[in-house]
C-alpha angles and dihedrals in degrees: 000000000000092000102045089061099076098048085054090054089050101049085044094056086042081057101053096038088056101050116291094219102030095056099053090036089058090040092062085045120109114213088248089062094049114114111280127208123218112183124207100232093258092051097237099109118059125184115194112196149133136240122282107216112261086015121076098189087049109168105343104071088054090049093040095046085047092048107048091040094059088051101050083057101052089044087055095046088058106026092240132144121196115250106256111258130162087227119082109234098226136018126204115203113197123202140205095275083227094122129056094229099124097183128130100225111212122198126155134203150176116242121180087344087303121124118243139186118201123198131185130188120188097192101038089181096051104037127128096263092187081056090050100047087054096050087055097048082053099046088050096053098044093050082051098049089043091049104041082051111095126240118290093015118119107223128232119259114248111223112240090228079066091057088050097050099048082057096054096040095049089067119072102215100042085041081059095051099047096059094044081053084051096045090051098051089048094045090062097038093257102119121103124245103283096241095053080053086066102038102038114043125125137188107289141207129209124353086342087065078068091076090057081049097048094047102056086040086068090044089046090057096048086047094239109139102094097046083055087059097037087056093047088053092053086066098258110143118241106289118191090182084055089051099045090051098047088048096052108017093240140111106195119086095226095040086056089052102047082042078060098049089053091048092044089048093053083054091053094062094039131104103245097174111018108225103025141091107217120200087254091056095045080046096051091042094059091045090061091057098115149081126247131178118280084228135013094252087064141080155199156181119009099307098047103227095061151007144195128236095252094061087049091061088062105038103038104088086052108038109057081204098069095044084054091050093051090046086059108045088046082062092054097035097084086061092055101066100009098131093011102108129281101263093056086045095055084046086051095047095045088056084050099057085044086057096042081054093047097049088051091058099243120177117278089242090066098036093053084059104055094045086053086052091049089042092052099057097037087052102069085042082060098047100079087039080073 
C-alpha cells in the first residue's frame, strides 16, 4: 500500500499538469464525439465540430454551407477573389449547444504571418446570425487586405462601419431602404455634410445603420471597392477626405457636398422598386402637389411665389398664370409615378386630367370635382405613409 501511494500522487500531479477538466473531459469522449473539421473548397472557410448524434455532419455542414454562401455573395457584389494562401482566413469553431450562452465569441491572430479570425459559438442553434454574418464579412476583408498587401508592408485598418456597409449594399432591397432612409434625411436637412459621411461614421443599430449602407452603396456604383482595399493593403491608413473625393470628383469640401445633393437629387426622381409605391415615393408625390410660377417675374395664388392645387381650382379660369403652371405640372406629373405601381399611377393620372382642366380654364365647379376624385384615391396611398 505504501508503495502504491506515491504512483497515485503522481498520476494525480500528471493529471493536473495536463488540464484538470480537458483530460477527463477527452477520456469520456467516444471517437464519434471528437472535434471534427469541414473545409470550404478554397480552403479559406473551417468548421470544427462534433457529431451530433444521428447526424454525422453535425454542425459543420449548416455553418460551412452559411459561410461560404455569404461570402460568394459578397465576392459577386464586388467583383472581388480572395489572394491564394495555404491558411484558411477564419475558423468557426461549433460547440456542443449545452450551455445558453448565445455569444459569437471574436478573437484574431496572426498565423504564419497570415492573418486569422477565430469564432466560437457555444450554442451553434441559437447564435446572432446577423452577428455572425458580420464577423465573417470582417474576417473576409481583412484576410484580403492582409494578403493583397506585399511582403514586408503593414496593411491599413478597414473601418467596421465599412463592413457593415458592403453587407447592406450587397443586398438589393436593403440597398433600397437605406437610400430612401438617406433621401429622407436629406430632404428635410437632416443629413449630415457629405464628407463627414465618409470620415465619421460608426457601426449602427437600428434605421441609422441605413447611412454605412448608403454610403457604400455610392462607392458600390463608381466601382470602387476594390481600389479601397487595394489602398489599405499598400499600406495607406484609412482616409475619409480620399474617399469623399473619389467619390465626387471633387476636392473641396463644399464642392463634394453640392456633387451629393445632385446626385441626391437624380435618386429622388428614380424608380427604386419597380412596381411599387414606397412610403418615400407616395411622400414625395404628395410634396410636389402643388403650382408654382412658369418664370421668377410671375406670380401666382395668394402668396405669390406658389399655389395648391386647390387654389388653383378657384383661380384658374381668371389668372392666365395658373392655367400655365398647370399646364405645366400635367406635363411633369406622369414622371412622377411611371413604374411606381398601379395604384400611385391612376392617382397620377386622375391629378393630370384636373391640370389639363385647369389650364383650359374650366369653371371652378368642375374643377372642384375632379381634384376630390384625385384626393380620394391618393388619400388611402398616404395612410400607411402616417
Amino acid at each position: 500500500m505504501k508503495r502504491l501511494v506515491p504512483c497515485v500522487l503522481i498520476l494525480f500531479g500528471a493529471l493536473i499538469a495536463c488540464g484538470q477538466d480537458d483530460v477527463p473531459a477527452v477520456a469520456r469522449r467516444k471517437p464519434s464525439e471528437m472535434p471534427k473539421v469541414a473545409t470550404s473548397a478554397g480552403g479559406f472557410v473551417k468548421v470544427v465540430a462534433a457529431d451530433v448524434p444521428g447526424d454525422p455532419m453535425g454542425f459543420r455542414l449548416p455553418i460551412l454551407q452559411f459561410a461560404t454562401r455569404n461570402l460568394r455573395e459578397l465576392e459577386k457584389a464586388y467583383k472581388l477573389e480572395m489572394p491564394r494562401r495555404a491558411e484558411p482566413g477564419i475558423v468557426i469553431h461549433a460547440l456542443d449547444g449545452r450551455t445558453n450562452d448565445t455569444r459569437v465569441i471574436v478573437r484574431t491572430s496572426r498565423k504564419d504571418k497570415a492573418f486569422v479570425t477565430r469564432v466560437w459559438l457555444p450554442s451553434p442553434g441559437f447564435s446572432d446570425l446577423e452577428r455572425l454574418r458580420f464577423e465573417i464579412a470582417r474576417a473576409y476583408l481583412r484576410a484580403w487586405i492582409d494578403r493583397a498587401a506585399a511582403r514586408g508592408v503593414t496593411p491599413g485598418e478597414l473601418p467596421d462601419w465599412i463592413v457593415q456597409g458592403a453587407l447592406r449594399a450587397a443586398d438589393a432591397q436593403i440597398a433600397h431602404d437605406d437610400v430612401r432612409f438617406v433621401l429622407g434625411l436629406w430632404s428635410s436637412a437632416r443629413l449630415p455634410f457629405f464628407p463627414a459621411l465618409c470620415s465619421d461614421l460608426r457601426v449602427a443599430k437600428g434605421a441609422a445603420a441605413a447611412l454605412p449602407g448608403y454610403v457604400v452603396g455610392y462607392v458600390r456604383e463608381k466601382h470602387l471597392f476594390k481600389k479601397t482595399l487595394e489602398r489599405l493593403a499598400s499600406g495607406v491608413a484609412w482616409d475619409g477626405k480620399w474617399l469623399a473625393e473619389q467619390l465626387t470628383g471633387e476636392k473641396d469640401p463644399a464642392e463634394q457636398d453640392r456633387v451629393s445633393d445632385e446626385r441626391l437629387a437624380r435618386l429622388s426622381r428614380a424608380v427604386l422598386s419597380p412596381g411599387r409605391a414606397s412610403e418615400w415615393d407616395v411622400q414625395t408625390f404628395a410634396s410636389r402637389l402643388r403650382l408654382y410660377p412658369s418664370s421668377f417675374d410671375r406670380s401666382i395664388g395668394a402668396q405669390g411665389a406658389s399655389c395648391t392645387f386647390a387654389e388653383a381650382a378657384e383661380r384658374a379660369a381668371t389668372d392666365e398664370h395658373v392655367r400655365a403652371a398647370a399646364a405645366q405640372k400635367a406635363r411633369e406629373m406622369p414622371l412622377y409615378v411611371i413604374g411606381r405601381g398601379e395604384d400611385l399611377m391612376a392617382a397620377g393620372e386622375a391629378y393630370r386630367k384636373f391640370l389639363l382642366a385647369a389650364a383650359r380654364g374650366e369653371p371652378p365647379a368642375e374643377l372642384r370635382v375632379l381634384l376630390q376624385e384625385a384626393d380620394a384615391l391618393l388619400k388611402p396611398l398616404l395612410a400607411p405613409a402616417r
